[in-house]
C-alpha positions as CSV (number, residue, x, y, z in Angstrom):
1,X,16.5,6.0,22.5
2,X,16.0,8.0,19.5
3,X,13.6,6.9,17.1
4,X,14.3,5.3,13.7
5,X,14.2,7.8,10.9
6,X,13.2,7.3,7.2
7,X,15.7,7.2,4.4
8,X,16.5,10.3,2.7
9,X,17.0,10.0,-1.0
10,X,18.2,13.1,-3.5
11,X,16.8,14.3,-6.7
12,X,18.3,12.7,-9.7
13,X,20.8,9.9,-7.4
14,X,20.3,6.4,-8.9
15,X,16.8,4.7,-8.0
16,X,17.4,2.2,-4.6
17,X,15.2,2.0,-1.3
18,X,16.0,0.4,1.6
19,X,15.2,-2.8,2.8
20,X,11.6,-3.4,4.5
21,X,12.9,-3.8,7.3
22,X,13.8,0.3,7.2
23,X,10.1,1.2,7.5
24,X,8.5,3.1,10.4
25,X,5.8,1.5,12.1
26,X,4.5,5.0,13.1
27,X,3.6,6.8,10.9
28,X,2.6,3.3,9.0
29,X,5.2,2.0,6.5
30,X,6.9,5.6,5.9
31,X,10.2,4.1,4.4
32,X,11.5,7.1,2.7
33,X,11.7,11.1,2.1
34,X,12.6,12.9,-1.1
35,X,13.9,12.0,-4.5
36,X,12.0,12.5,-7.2
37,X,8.7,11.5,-9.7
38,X,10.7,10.4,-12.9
39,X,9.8,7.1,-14.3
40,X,12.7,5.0,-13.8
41,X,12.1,5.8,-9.5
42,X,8.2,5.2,-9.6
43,X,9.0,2.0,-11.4
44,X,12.0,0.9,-9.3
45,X,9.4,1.8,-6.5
46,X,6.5,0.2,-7.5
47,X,8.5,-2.8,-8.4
48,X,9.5,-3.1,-4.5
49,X,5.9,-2.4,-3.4
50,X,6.8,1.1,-2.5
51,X,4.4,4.1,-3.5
52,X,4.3,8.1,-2.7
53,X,1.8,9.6,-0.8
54,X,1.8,13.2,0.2
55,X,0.2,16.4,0.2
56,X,1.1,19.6,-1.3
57,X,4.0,21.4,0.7
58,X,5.5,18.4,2.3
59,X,8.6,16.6,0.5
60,X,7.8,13.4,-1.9
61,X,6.9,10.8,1.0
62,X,7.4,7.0,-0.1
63,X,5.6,4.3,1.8
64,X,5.3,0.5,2.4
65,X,2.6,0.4,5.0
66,X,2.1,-3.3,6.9
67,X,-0.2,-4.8,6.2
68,X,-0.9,-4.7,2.6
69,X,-4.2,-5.0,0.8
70,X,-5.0,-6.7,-2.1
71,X,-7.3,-8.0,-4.5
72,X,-7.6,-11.5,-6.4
73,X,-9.5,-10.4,-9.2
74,X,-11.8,-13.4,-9.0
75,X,-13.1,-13.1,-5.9
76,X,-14.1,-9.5,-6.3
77,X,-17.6,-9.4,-4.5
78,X,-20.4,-8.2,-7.0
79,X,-23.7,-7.3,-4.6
80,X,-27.2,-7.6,-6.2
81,X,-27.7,-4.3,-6.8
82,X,-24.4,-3.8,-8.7
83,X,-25.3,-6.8,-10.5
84,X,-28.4,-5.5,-11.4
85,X,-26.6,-2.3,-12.6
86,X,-24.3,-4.5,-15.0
87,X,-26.8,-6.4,-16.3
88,X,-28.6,-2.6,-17.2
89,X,-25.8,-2.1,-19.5
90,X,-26.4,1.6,-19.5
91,X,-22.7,2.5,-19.6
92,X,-20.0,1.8,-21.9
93,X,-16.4,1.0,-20.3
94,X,-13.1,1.6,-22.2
95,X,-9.6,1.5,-21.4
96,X,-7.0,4.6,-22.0
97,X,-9.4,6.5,-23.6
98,X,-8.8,9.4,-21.7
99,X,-6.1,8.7,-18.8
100,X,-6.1,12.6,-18.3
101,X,-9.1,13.1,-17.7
102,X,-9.5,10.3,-15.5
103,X,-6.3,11.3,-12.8
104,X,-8.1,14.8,-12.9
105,X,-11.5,13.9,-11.8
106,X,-9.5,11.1,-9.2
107,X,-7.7,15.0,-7.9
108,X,-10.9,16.8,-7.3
109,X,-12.2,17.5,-3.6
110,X,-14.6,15.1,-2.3
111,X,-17.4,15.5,0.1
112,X,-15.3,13.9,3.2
113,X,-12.1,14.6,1.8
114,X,-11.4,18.5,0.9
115,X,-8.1,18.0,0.1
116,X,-6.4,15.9,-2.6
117,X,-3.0,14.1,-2.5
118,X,-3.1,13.9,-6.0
119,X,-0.7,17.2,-6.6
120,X,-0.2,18.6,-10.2
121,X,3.8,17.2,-9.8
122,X,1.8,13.8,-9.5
123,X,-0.2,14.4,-12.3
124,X,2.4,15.3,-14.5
125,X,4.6,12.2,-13.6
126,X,1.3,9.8,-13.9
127,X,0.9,11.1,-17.3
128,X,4.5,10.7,-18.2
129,X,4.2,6.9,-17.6
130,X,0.9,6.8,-19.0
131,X,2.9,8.1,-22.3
132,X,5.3,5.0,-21.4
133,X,2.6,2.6,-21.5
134,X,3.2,2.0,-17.5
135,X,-0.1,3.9,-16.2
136,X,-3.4,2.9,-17.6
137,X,-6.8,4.0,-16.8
138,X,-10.8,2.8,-16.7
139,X,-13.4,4.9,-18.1
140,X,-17.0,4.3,-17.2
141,X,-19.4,7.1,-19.7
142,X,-22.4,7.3,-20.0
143,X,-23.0,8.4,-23.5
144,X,-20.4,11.0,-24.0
145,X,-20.4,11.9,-20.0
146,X,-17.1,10.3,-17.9
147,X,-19.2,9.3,-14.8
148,X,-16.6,7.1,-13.0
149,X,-13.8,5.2,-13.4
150,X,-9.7,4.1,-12.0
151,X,-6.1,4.7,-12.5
152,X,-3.0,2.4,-11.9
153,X,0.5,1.1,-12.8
154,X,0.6,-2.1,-14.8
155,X,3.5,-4.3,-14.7
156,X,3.8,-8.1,-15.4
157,X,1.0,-9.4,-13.8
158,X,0.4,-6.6,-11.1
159,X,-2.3,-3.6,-11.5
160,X,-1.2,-1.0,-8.9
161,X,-4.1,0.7,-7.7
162,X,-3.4,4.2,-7.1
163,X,-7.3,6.0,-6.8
164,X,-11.2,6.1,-8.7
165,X,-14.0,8.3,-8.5
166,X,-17.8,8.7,-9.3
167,X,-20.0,11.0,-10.3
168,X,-22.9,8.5,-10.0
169,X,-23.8,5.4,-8.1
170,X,-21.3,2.7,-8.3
171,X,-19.8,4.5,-11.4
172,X,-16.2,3.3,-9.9
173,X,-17.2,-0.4,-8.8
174,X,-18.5,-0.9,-12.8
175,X,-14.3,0.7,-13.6
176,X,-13.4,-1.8,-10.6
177,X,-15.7,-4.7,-12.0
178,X,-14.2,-4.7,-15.7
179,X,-10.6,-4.1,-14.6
180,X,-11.5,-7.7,-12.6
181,X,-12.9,-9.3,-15.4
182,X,-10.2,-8.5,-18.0
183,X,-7.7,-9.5,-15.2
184,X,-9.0,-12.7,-14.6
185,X,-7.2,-14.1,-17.4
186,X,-4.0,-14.3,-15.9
187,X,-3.6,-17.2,-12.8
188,X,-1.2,-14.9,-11.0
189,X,-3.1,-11.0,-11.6
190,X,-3.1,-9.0,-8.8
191,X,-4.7,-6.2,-7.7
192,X,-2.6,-3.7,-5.5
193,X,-5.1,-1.7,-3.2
194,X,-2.6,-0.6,-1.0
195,X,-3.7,0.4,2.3
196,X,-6.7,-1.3,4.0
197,X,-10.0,0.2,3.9
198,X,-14.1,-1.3,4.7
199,X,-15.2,-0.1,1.2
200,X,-12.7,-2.3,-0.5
201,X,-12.4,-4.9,2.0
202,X,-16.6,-5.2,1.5
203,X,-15.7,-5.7,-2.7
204,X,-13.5,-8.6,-1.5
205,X,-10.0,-7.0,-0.7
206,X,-8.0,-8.7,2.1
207,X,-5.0,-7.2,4.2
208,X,-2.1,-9.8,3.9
209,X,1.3,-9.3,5.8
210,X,4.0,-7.0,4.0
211,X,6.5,-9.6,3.8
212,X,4.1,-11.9,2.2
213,X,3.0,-9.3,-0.4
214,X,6.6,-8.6,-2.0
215,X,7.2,-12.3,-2.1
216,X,4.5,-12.4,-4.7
217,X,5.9,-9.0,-6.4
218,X,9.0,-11.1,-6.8
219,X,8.2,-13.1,-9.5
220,X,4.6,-11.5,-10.6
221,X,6.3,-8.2,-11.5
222,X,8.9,-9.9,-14.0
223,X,5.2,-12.1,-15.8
224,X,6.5,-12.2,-19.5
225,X,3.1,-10.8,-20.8
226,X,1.5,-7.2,-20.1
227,X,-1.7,-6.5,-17.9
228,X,-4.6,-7.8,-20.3
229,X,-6.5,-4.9,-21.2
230,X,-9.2,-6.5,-23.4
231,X,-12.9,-6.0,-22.9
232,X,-15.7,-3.1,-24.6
233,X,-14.7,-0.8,-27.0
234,X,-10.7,-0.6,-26.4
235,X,-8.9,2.3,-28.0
236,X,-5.6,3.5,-28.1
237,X,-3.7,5.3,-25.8
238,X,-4.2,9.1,-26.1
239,X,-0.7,10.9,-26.9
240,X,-1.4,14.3,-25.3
């Protein structure tokens, strides 16, 4: 028996995926191959609980991976020593103060990860809905330095994680910390972390079953009110 292939979709055709059932179980939650970064598809896509994920020289990859992980924002896990690092208050945190710069840093190799998935065609189409008010980022500085921080989609009551950095200890779990806090406003916010992994499993992330997680999408991407970006020194969205 031949096995199941992924759905093929073509630059520019109108912005359906096929149902969940359609995803592969190896490689994990591949559902589809192709199309294209604009707006109206990462929305469409992101509104399904779908995402892309690839590397430079393959074709746009689009996944649903099973199980999902999330995050309640209130029962984000704060350890003593981040605590102690809060309470410090040696940092300022903003919001869209510099999504740019924030994706960029998020692109650049890591110690135990050379490469980046993070591709300049993603960066380009991350800034576009950034420039929608879609994508929104977390800046952690201290003084004028950008030592940490996240980026994401925001609709309705969803913030879908997409990646953070640090350039010093627990810079990205302070980002992490006030996206939480500002969240936890909103009975039904929910934090998209997508595929499981220890580090955020340890802050308090728990895999739940696909099926279970775009039940909740149904009704938490179409929340009346946008994602509640209100806490330190807010700014305006840059226009670059």
């Amino acid at each position: 028996m031949n096995a199941p292939l992924p759905a093929v979709l073509e630059p520019g055709a109108p912005c359906e995926f096929p149902p969940d059932a359609g995803a592969l179980a190896e490689p994990n939650g591949l559902i589809a191959i192709g199309g294209d970064l604009s707006p109206e598809r990462l929305v469409a896509a992101y509104r399904r609980g779908i995402f892309p994920w690839y590397e430079s020289g393959q074709p746009i990859l689009w996944w649903t991976p099973e199980p999902r992980l999330i995050l309640r924002p209130a029962r984000l896990h704060v350890s003593r020593s981040l605590r102690k690092r809060i309470r410090h208050k040696d940092y300022s945190v903003e919001f869209d103060t510099d999504f740019s710069a924030v994706i960029r840093a998020c692109a650049e190799p890591r110690e135990d990860s050379p490469g980046t998935w993070i591709t300049p065609g993603m960066i380009d189409a991350y800034l576009r809905l950034h420039r929608l008010g879609i994508a929104h980022s977390v800046e952690v500085r201290r003084g004028d330095r950008l030592i940490g921080g996240l980026y994401g989609l925001a609709i309705g009551a969803v913030f879908f994680g997409e990646s953070m950095f640090s350039r010093e200890t627990d810079a990205s779990k302070i980002a992490l910390q006030a996206l939480c806090e500002s969240a936890r406003a909103r009975e039904n916010a929910l934090i998209d972390c997508q595929v499981p992994s220890r580090h955020l499993c340890r802050l308090g992330a728990e895999p739940v079953p696909r099926s279970e997680f775009t039940t909740v999408l149904q009704s938490a991407v179409d929340a009346p009110s946008p994602w509640p970006f209100k806490i330190g020194n807010q700014r305006q969205p840059e226009r670059t």
